[in-house]
Structure formats: C-alpha cells, structure tokens
Backbone and ligand atoms as CSV (ligand in chain L), in Angstrom:
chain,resi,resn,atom,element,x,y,z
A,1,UNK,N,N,0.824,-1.201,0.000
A,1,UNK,CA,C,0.000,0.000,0.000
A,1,UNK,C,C,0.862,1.256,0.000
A,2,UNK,N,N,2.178,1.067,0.517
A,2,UNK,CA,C,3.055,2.283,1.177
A,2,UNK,C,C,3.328,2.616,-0.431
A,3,UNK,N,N,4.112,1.332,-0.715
A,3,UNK,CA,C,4.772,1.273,-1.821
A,3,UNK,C,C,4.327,2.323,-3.395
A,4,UNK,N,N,2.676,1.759,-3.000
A,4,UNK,CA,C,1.769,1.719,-4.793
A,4,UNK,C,C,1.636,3.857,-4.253
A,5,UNK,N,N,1.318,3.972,-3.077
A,5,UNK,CA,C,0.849,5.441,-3.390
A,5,UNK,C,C,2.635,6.677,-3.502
A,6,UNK,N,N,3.542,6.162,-3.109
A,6,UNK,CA,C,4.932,6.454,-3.312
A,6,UNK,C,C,4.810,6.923,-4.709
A,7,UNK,N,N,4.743,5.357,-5.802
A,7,UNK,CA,C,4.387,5.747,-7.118
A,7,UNK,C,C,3.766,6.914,-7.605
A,8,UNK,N,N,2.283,6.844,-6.839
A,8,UNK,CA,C,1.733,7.868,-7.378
A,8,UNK,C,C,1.905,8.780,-7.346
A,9,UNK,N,N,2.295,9.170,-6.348
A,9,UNK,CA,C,3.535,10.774,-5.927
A,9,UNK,C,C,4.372,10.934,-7.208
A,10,UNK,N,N,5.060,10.000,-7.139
A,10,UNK,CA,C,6.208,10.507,-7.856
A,10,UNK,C,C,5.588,10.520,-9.451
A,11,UNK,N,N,4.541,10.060,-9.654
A,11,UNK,CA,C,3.960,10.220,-10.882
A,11,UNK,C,C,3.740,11.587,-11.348
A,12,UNK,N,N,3.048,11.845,-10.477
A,12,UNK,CA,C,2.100,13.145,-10.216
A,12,UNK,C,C,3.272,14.328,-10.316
A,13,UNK,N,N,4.358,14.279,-9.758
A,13,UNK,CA,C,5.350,15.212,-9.873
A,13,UNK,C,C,5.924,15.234,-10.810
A,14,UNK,N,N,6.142,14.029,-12.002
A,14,UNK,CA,C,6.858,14.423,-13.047
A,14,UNK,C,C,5.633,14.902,-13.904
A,15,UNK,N,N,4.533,14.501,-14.002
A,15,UNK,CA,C,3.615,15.412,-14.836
A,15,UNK,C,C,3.718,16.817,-14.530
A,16,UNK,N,N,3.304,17.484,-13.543
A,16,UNK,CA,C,3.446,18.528,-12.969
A,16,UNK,C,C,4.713,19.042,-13.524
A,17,UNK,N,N,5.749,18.759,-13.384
A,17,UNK,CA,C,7.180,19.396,-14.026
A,17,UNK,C,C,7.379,19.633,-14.789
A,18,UNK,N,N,6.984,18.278,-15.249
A,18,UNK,CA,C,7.208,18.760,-17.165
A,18,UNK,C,C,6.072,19.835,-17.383
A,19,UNK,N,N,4.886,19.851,-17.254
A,19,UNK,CA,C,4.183,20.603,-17.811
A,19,UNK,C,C,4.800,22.169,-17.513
A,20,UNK,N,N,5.342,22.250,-15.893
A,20,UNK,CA,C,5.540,23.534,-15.534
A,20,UNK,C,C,7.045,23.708,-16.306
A,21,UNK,N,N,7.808,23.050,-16.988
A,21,UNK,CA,C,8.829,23.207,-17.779
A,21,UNK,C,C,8.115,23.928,-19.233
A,22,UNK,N,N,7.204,23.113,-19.624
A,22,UNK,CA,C,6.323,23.421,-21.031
A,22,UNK,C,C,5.977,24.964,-20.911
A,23,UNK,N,N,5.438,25.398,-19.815
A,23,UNK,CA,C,4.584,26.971,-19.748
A,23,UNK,C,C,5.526,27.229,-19.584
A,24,UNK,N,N,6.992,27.011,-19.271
A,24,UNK,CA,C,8.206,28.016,-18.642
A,24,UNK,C,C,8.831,28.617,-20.001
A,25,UNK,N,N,9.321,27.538,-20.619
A,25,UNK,CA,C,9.380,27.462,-22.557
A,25,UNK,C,C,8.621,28.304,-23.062
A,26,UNK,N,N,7.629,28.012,-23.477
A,26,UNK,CA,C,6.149,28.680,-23.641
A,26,UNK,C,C,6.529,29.996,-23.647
A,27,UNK,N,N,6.132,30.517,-22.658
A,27,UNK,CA,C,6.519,32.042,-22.188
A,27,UNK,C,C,7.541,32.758,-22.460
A,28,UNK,N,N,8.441,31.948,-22.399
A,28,UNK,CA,C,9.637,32.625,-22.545
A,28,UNK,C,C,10.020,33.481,-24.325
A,29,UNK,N,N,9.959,31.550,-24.914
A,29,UNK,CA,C,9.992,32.314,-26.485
A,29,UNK,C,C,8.767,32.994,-26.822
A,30,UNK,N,N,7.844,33.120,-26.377
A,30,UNK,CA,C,7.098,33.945,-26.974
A,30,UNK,C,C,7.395,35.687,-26.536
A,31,UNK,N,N,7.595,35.784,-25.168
A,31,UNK,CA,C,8.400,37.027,-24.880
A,31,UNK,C,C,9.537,37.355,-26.192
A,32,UNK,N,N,10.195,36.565,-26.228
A,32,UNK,CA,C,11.328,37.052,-26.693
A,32,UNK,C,C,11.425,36.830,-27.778
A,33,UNK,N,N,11.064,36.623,-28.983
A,33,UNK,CA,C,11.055,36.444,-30.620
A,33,UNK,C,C,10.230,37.538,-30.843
A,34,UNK,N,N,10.941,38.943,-31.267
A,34,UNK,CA,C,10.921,39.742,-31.819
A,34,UNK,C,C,10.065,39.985,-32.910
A,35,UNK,N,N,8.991,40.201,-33.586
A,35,UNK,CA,C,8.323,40.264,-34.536
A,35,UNK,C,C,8.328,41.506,-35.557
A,36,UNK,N,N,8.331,41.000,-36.784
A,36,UNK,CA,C,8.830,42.245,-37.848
A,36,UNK,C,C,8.143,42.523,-38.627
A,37,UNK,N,N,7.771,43.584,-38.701
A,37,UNK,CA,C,5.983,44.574,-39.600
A,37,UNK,C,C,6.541,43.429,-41.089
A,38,UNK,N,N,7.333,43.774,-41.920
A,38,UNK,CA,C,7.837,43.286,-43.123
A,38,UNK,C,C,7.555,41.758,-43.297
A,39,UNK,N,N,8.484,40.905,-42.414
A,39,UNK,CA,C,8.352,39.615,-42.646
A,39,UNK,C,C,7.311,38.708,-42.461
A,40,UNK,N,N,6.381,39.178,-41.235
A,40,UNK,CA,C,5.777,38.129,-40.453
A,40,UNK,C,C,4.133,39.212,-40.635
A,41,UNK,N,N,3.738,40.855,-40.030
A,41,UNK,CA,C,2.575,40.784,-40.172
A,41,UNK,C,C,2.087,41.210,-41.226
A,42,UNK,N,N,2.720,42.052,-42.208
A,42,UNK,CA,C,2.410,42.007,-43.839
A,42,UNK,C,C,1.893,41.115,-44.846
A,43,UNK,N,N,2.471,39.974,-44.235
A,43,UNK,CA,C,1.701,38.353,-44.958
A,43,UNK,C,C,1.304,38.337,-44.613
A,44,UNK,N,N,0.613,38.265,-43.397
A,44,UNK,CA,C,-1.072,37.901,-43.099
A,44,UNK,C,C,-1.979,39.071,-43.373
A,45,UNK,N,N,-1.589,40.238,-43.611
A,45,UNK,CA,C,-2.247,41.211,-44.271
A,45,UNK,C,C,-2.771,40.666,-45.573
A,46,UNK,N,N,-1.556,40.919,-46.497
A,46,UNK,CA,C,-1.658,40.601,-47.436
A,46,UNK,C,C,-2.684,39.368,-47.693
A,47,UNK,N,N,-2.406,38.233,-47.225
A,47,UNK,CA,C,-3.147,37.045,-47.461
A,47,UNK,C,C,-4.415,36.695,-47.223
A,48,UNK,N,N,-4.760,37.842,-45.738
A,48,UNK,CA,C,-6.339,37.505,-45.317
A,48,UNK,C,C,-7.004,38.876,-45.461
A,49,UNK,N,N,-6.594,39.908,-45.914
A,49,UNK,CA,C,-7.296,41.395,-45.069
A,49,UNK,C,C,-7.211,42.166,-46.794
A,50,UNK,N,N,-6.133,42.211,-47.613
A,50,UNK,CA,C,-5.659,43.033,-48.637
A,50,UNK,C,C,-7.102,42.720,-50.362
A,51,UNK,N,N,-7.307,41.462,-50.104
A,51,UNK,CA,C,-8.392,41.486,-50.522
A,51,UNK,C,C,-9.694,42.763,-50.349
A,52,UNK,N,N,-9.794,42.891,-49.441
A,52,UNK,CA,C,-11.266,44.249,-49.101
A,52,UNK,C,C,-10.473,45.381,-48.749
A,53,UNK,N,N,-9.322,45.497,-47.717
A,53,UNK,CA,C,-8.369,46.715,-47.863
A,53,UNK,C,C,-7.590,47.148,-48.154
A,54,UNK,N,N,-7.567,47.525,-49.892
A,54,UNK,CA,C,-6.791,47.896,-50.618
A,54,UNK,C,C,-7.765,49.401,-51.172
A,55,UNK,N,N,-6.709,49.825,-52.120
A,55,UNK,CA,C,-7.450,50.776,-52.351
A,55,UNK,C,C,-8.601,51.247,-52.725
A,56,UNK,N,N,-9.462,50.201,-54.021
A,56,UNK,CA,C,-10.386,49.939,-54.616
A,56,UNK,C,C,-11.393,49.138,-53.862
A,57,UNK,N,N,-11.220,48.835,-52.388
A,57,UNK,CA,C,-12.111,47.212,-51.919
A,57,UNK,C,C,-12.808,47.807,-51.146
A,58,UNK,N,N,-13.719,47.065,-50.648
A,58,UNK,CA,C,-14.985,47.094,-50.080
A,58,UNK,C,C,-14.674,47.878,-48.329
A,59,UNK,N,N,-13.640,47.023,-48.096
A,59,UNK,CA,C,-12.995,47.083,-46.590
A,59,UNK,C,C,-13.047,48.864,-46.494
A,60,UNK,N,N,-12.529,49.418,-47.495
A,60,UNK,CA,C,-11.747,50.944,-47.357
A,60,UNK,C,C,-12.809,51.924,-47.532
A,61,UNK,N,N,-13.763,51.002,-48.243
A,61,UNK,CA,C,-14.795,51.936,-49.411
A,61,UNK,C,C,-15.811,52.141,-47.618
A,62,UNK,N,N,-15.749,51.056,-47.034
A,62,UNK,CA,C,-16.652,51.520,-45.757
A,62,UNK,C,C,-16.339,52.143,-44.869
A,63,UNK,N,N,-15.112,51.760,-44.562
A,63,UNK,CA,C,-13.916,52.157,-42.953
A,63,UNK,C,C,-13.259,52.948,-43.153
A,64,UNK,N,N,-12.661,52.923,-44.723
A,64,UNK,CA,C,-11.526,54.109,-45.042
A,64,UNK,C,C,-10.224,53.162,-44.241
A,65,UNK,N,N,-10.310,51.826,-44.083
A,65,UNK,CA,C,-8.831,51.431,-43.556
A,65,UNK,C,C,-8.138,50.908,-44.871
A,66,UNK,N,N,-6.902,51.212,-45.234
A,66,UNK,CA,C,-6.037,50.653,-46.352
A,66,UNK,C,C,-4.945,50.032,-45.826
A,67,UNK,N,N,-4.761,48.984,-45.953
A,67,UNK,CA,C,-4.140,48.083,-45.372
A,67,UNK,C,C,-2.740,47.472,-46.296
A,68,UNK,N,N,-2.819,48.059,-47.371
A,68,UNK,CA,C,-1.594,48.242,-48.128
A,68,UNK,C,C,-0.081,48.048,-48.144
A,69,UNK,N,N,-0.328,49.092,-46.554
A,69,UNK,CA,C,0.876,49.568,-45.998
A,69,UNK,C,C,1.153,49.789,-44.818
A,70,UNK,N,N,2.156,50.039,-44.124
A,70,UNK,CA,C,2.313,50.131,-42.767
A,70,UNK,C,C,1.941,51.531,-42.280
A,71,UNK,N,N,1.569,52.622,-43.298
A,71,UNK,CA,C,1.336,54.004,-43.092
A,71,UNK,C,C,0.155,54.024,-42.566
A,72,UNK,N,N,-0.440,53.157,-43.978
A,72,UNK,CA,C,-1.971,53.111,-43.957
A,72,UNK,C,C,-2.270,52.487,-42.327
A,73,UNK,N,N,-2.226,51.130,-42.612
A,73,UNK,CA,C,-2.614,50.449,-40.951
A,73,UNK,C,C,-2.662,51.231,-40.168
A,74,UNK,N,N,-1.497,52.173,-39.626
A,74,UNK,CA,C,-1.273,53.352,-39.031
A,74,UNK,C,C,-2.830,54.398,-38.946
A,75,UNK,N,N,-2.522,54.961,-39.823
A,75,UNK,CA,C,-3.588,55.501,-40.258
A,75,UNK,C,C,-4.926,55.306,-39.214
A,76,UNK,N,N,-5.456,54.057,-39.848
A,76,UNK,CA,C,-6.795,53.691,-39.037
A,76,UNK,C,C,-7.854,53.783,-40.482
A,77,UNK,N,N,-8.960,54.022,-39.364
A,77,UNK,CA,C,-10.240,53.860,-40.642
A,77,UNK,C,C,-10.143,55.622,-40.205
A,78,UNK,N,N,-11.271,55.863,-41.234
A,78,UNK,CA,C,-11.959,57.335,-41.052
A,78,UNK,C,C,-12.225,57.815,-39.661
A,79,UNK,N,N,-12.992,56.935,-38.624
A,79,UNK,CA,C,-13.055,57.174,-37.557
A,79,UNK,C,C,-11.435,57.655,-36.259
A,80,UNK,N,N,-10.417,57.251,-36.866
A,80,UNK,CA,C,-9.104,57.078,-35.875
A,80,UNK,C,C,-8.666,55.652,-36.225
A,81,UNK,N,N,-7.253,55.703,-35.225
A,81,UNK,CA,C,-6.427,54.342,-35.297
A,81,UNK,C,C,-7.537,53.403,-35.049
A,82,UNK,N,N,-6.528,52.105,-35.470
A,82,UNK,CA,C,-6.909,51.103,-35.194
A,82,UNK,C,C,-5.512,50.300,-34.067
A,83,UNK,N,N,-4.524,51.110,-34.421
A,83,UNK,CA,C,-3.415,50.174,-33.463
A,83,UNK,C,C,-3.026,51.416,-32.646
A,84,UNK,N,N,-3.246,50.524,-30.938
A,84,UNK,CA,C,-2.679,51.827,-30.041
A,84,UNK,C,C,-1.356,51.271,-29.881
A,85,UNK,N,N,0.229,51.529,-30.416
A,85,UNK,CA,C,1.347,50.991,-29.964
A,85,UNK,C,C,1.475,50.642,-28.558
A,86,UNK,N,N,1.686,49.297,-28.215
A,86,UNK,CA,C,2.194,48.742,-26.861
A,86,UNK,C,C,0.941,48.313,-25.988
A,87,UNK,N,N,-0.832,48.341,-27.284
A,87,UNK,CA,C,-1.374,47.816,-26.165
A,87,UNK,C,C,-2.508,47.054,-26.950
A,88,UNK,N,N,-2.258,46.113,-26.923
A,88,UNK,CA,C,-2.905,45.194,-27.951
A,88,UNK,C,C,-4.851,44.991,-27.597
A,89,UNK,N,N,-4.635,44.951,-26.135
A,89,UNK,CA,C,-6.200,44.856,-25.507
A,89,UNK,C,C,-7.072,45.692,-25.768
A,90,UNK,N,N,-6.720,46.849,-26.144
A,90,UNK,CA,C,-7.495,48.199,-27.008
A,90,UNK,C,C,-7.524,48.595,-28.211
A,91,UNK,N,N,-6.119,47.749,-29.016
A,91,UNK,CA,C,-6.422,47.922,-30.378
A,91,UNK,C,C,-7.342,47.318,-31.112
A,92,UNK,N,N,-7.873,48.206,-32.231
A,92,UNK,CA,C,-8.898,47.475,-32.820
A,92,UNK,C,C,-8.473,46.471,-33.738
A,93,UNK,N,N,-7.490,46.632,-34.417
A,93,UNK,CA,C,-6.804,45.590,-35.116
A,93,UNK,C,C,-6.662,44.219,-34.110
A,94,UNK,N,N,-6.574,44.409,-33.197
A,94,UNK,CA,C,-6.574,43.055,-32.325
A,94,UNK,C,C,-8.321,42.156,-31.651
A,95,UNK,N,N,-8.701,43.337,-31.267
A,95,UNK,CA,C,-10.064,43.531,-31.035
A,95,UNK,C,C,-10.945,42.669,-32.170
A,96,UNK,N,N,-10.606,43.037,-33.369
A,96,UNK,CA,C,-11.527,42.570,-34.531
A,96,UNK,C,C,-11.362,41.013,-35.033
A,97,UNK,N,N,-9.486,41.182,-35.137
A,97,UNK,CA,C,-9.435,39.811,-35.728
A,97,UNK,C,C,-9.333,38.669,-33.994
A,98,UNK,N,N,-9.349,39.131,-33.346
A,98,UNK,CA,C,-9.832,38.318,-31.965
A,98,UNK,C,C,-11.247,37.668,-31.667
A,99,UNK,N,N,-12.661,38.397,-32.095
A,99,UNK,CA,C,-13.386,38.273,-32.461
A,99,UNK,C,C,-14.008,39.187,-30.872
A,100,UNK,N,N,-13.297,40.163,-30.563
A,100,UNK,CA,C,-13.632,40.760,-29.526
A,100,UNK,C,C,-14.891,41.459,-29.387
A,101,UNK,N,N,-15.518,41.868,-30.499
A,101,UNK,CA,C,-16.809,42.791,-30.467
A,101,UNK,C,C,-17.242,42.323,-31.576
A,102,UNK,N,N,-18.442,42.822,-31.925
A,102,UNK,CA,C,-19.743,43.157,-32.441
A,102,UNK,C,C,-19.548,42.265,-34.046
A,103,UNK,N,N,-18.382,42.520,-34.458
A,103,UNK,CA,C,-18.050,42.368,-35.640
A,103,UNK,C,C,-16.479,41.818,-35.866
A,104,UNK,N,N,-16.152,41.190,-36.655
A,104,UNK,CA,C,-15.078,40.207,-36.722
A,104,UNK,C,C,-14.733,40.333,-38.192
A,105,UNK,N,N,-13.109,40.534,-37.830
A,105,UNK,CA,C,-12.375,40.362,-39.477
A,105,UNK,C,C,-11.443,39.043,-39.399
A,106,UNK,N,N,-11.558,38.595,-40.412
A,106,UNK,CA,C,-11.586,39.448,-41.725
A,106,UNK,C,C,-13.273,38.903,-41.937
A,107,UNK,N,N,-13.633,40.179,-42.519
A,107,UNK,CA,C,-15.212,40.151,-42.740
A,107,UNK,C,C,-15.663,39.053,-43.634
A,108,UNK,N,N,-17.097,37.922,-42.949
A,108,UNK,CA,C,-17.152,36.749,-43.729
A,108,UNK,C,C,-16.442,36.130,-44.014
A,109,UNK,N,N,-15.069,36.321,-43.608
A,109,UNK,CA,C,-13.693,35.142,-44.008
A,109,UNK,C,C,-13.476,33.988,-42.702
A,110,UNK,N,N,-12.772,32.698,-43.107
A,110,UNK,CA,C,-12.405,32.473,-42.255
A,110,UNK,C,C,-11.011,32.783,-41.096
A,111,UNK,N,N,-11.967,32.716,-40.000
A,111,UNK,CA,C,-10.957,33.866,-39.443
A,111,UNK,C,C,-9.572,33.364,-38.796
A,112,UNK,N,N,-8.760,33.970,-38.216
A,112,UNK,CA,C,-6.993,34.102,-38.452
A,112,UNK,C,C,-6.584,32.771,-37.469
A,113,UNK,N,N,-5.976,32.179,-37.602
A,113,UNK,CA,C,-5.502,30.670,-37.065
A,113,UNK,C,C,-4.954,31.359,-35.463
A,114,UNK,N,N,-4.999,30.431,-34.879
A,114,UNK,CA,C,-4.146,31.673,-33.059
A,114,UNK,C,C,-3.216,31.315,-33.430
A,115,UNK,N,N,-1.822,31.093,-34.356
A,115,UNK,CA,C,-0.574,31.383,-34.633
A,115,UNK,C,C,-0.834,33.282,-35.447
A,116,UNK,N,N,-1.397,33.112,-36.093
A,116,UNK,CA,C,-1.649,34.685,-37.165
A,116,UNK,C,C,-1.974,35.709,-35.954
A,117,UNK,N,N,-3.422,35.400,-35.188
A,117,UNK,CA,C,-3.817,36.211,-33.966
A,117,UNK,C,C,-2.348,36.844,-33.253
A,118,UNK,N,N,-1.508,35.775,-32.820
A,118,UNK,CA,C,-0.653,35.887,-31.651
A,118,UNK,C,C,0.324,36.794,-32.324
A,119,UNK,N,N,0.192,36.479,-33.500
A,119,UNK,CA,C,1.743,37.695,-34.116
A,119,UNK,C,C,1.350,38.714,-34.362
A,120,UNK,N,N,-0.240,39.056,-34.733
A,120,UNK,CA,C,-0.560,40.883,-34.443
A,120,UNK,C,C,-0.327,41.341,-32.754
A,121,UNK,N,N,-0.830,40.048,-32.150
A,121,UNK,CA,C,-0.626,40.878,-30.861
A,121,UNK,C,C,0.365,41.448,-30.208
A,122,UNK,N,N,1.132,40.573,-30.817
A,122,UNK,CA,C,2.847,40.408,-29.956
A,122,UNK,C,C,3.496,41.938,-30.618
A,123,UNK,N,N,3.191,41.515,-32.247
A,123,UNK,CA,C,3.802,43.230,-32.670
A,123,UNK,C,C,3.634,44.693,-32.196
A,124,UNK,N,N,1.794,44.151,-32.049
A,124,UNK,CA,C,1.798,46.083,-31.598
A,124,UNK,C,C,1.866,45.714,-29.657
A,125,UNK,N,N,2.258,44.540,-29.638
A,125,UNK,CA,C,2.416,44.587,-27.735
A,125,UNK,C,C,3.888,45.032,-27.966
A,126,UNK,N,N,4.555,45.132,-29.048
A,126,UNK,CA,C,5.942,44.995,-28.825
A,126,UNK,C,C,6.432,46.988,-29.261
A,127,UNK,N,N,5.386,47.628,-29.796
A,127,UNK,CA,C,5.247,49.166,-29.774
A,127,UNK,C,C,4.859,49.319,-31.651
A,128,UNK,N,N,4.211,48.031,-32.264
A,128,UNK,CA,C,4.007,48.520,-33.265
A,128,UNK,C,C,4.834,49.278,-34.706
A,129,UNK,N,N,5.973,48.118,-34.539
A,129,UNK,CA,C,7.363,49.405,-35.360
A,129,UNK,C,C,7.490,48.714,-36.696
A,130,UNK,N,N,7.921,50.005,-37.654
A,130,UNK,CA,C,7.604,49.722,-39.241
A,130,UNK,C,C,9.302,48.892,-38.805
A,131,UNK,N,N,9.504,47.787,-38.669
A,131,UNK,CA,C,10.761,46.913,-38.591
A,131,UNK,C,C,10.558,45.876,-40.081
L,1,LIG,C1,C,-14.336,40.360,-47.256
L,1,LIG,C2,C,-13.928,41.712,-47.013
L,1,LIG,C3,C,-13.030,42.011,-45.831
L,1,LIG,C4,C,-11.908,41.331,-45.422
L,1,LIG,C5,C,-11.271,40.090,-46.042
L,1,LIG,C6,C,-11.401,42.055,-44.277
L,1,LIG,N1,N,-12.200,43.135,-43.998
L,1,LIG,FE1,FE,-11.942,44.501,-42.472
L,1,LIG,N2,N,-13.609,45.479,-43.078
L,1,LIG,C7,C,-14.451,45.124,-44.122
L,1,LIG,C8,C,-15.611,45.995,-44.152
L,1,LIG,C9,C,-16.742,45.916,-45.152
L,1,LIG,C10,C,-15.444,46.907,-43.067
L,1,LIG,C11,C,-16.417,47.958,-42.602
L,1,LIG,C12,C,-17.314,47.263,-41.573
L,1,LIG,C13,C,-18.248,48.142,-40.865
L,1,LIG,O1,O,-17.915,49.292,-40.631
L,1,LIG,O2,O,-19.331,47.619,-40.498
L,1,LIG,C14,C,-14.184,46.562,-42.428
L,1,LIG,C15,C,-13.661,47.232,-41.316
L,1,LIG,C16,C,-12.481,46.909,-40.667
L,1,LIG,C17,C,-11.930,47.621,-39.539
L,1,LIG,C18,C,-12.517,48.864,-38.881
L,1,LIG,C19,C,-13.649,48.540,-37.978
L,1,LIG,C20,C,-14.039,49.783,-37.222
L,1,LIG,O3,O,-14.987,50.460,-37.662
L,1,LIG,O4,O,-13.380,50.081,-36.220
L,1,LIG,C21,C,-10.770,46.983,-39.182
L,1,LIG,C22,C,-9.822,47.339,-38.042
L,1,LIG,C23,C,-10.611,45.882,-40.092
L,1,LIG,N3,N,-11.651,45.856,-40.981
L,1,LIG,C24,C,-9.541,45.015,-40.067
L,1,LIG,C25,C,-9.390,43.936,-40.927
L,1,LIG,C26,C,-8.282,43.025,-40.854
L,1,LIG,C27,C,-7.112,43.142,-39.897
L,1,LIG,C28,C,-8.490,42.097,-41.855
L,1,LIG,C29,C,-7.630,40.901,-42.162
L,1,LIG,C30,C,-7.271,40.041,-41.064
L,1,LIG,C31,C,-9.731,42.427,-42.519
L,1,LIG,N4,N,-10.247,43.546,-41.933
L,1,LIG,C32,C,-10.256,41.686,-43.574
L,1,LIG,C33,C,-14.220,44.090,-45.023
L,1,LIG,C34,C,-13.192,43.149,-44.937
C-alpha cells in the first residue's frame, strides 16, 4: 500500500514538471522572438485582409482602412487608429481579428488561425514598429 501510493507521488510530480517546464518554454519564447511589420505581419495582411483593404475594396470603401501599408494600418479607418502601440487589448486591429466585439475580421472570411492572432498581438504589444 506504502509502496503503490509512493508511485503515485512521484507520478504526479513528473507530470506537474514537465508541464511547468512546457509553460516556462512557452513564455519565454514567446516574450522574446521579436516580430517584424515586413516579414511576419504584412503576410497575413496581405493574405487575409488586402483582398477588401486595398485601395479599390470594399474594406476601405466603408472604414476608409487601407491596409496596403504600414502608413496606412497606421492611419486607421476614417473614424481614428486602429493600433494603439504597446497595447494590444485596445487595439482594434486586435479587437476585430480576436473576435472581440460586435463584428469580426476578416469580414465573412475564415478567421486568423491563433498562430496569425498571436503575431498581431505580440507586434503592436511589442510598440508597433515599421521593422
Ligand atoms: C471580405 C472583405 C473584408 C476582409 C477580407 C477584411 N475586412 Fe476589415 N472590413 C471590411 C468591411 C466591409 C469593413 C467595414 C465594416 C463596418 O464598418 O461595419 C471593415 C472594417 C475593418 C476595420 C474597422 C472597424 C471599425 O470600424 O473600427 C478593421 C480594423 C478591419 N476591418 C480590419 C481587418 C483586418 C485586420 C483584416 C484581415 C485580417 C480584414 N479587416 C479583412 C471588409 C473586410
């Protein structure tokens, strides 16, 4: 009896470890891998959003957001920004493709995988820089 619950202890602790090794990992590289307007959130622009916000598309023709460019993004829609640098929980660019309110982008598309999500967030958590 002594023996079998010993086991289970020591079971129980290497699950526990490893996992608390996994979130330690986890956290860490995601802190620290740097994200770059150019390489990483431009393609998912491009690929899911540049369709309706471009100059001629539907996206711009309503919001006035042009998504083109890093000026534009900047920019915002007609109303103001959409990215507050360094705070992802208020930007609307995060807000939207998060599915945080009312309405969700990319509009009628399917929406952004949580690898795509996590790299808008991380950028403008990271101050939003034309890098
Ligand atoms: C199929 C067309 C379409 C696609 C694709 C699309 N959008 Fe939009 N987007 C729209 C339309 C239309 C509006 C205006 C919606 C409204 O005001 O009701 C809009 C508005 C917005 C707004 C402004 C909302 C506001 O009023 O604050 C943001 C931000 C936005 N889109 C971001 C994105 C992002 C980021 C992507 C890509 C991940 C994307 N959209 C993909 C059509 C699209």
């Amino acid at each position: 009896m002594h023996g079998y619950s010993r086991k289970k202890t020591g079971l129980m602790w290497a699950i526990l470890s490893a996992s608390l090794a996994f979130a330690a990992t986890g956290s860490t590289a995601e802190e620290s891998s740097l994200v770059s307007f150019k390489s990483d959130v431009m393609p998912i622009l491009q690929y899911r959003c540049l369709e309706c916000h471009r100059a001629d598309g539907p996206g711009v023709a309503y919001s006035g957001l042009n998504l083109e460019s890093y000026e534009g993004l900047m920019k915002g829609t007609r109303f103001g920004p959409v990215v507050v640098p360094g705070n992802a929980m208020v930007s609307n660019l995060n807000v939207l493709v998060e599915g945080r309110a009312g309405i969700r982008m990319p509009h009628n598309r399917k929406r952004l995988t949580p690898c795509e999500i996590q790299v808008l967030r991380n950028w403008v958590t990271q101050g939003a820089k034309n890098n």
